[in-house]
C-alpha positions in Angstrom: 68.4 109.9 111.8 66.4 108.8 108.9 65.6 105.0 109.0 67.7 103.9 105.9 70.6 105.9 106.9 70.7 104.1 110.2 70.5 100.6 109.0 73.2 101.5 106.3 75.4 102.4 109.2 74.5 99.3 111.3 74.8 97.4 107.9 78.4 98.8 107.6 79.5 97.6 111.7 78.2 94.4 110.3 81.1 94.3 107.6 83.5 96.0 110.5 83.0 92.5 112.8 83.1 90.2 109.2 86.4 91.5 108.6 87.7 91.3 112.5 86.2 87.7 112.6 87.8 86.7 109.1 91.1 88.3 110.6 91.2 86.4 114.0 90.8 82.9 111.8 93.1 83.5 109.2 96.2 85.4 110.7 96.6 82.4 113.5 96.4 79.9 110.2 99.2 81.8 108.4 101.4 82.2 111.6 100.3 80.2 114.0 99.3 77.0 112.4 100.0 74.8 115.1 98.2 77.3 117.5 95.3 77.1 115.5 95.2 73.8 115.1 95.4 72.3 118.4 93.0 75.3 119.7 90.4 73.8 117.7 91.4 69.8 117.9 92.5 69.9 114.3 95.3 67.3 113.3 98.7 69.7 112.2 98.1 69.9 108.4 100.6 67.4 106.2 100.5 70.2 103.9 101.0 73.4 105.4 100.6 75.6 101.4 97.2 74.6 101.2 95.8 75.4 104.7 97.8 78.8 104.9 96.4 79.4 101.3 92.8 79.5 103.0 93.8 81.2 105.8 95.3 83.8 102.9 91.6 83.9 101.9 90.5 84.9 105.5 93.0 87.4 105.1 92.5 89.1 102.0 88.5 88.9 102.2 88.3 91.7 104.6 89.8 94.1 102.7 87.0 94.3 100.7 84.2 94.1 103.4 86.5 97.3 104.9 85.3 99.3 101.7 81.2 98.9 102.8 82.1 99.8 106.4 83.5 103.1 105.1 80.6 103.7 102.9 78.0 100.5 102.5 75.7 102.8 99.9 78.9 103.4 97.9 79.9 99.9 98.1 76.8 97.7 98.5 77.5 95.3 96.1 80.7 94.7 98.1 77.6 94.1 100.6 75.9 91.7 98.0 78.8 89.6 97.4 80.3 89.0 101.0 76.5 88.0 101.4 77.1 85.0 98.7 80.6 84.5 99.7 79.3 83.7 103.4 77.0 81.3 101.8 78.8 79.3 99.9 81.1 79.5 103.2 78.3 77.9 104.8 77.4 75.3 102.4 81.3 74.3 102.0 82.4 74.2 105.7 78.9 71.9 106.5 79.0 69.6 103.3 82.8 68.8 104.4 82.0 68.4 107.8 79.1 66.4 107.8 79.2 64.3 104.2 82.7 64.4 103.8 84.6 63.0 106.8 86.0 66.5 108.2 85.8 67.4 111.7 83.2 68.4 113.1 84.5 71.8 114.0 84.2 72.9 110.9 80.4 73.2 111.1 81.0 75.9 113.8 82.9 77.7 110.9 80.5 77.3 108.7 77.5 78.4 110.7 79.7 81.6 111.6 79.4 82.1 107.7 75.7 81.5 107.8 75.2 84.3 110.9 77.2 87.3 109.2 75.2 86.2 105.8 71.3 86.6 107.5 72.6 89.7 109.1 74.0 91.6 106.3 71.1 90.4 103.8 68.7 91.5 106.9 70.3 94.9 106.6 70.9 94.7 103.1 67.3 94.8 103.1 66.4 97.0 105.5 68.6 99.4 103.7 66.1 99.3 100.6 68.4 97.1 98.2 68.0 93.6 96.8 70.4 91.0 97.1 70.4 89.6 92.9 68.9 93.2 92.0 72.3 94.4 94.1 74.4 92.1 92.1 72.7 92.1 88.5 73.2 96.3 88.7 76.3 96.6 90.2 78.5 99.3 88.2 76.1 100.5 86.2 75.0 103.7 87.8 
């Protein structure tokens, strides 16, 4: 199997376990918020809208990463994005964690964001494709 092809393929399982991971956060947060919470050591949120609203984003995000497991050449800006979306997952899970008061826990969050980032850009690259190139191009044929 040609080398590019390969890493493509391993590039899309990389989406697959995004998604799964994004799913086994965010379906407990919608349904199970008191699960969730005391799994983790989290106080039961006062307001329940805003902490099912992220967990709606842990939802819905993986519908998208589910298009570059199908086909990550097809959809490797889809790649390109989750890459910056991880990222700024990172950056917001730490900040609040360590500058802003929030539990600790959320740093494990946050570096889970930061893992699935380095490995899709590691295959992103591997693949032959540019992260900003990636995202400058998309759509454009």
């Amino acid at each position: 199997m040609e080398e590019k092809v390969r890493n493509l393929r391993i590039l899309g399982l990389t989406m697959l376990a995004g998604a799964i991971y994004d799913w086994a956060v965010g379906l407990p947060i919608l349904f199970a918020p008191g699960f969730i919470t005391g799994l983790f050591g989290l106080p039961f949120p006062t307001d329940l809208m805003y902490f099912r609203g992220g967990g709606m984003i842990f939802v819905t995000l993986p519908f998208f990463y589910l298009l570059a497991y199908v086909n990550a050449e097809r959809n490797i800006a889809v790649v390109a994005a989750a890459i910056v979306v991880r990222s700024l997952g990172f950056a917001f899970f730490v900040i609040h964690s360590l500058f802003l008061g929030e539990p600790l826990i959320f740093t494990l969050f946050g570096l889970a964001d930061l893992a699935f980032a380095i490995v899709h850009y590691y295959f992103l690259r591997r693949s032959g494709y540019g992260l900003w190139r990636t995202l400058l191009t998309a759509g454009r044929g």
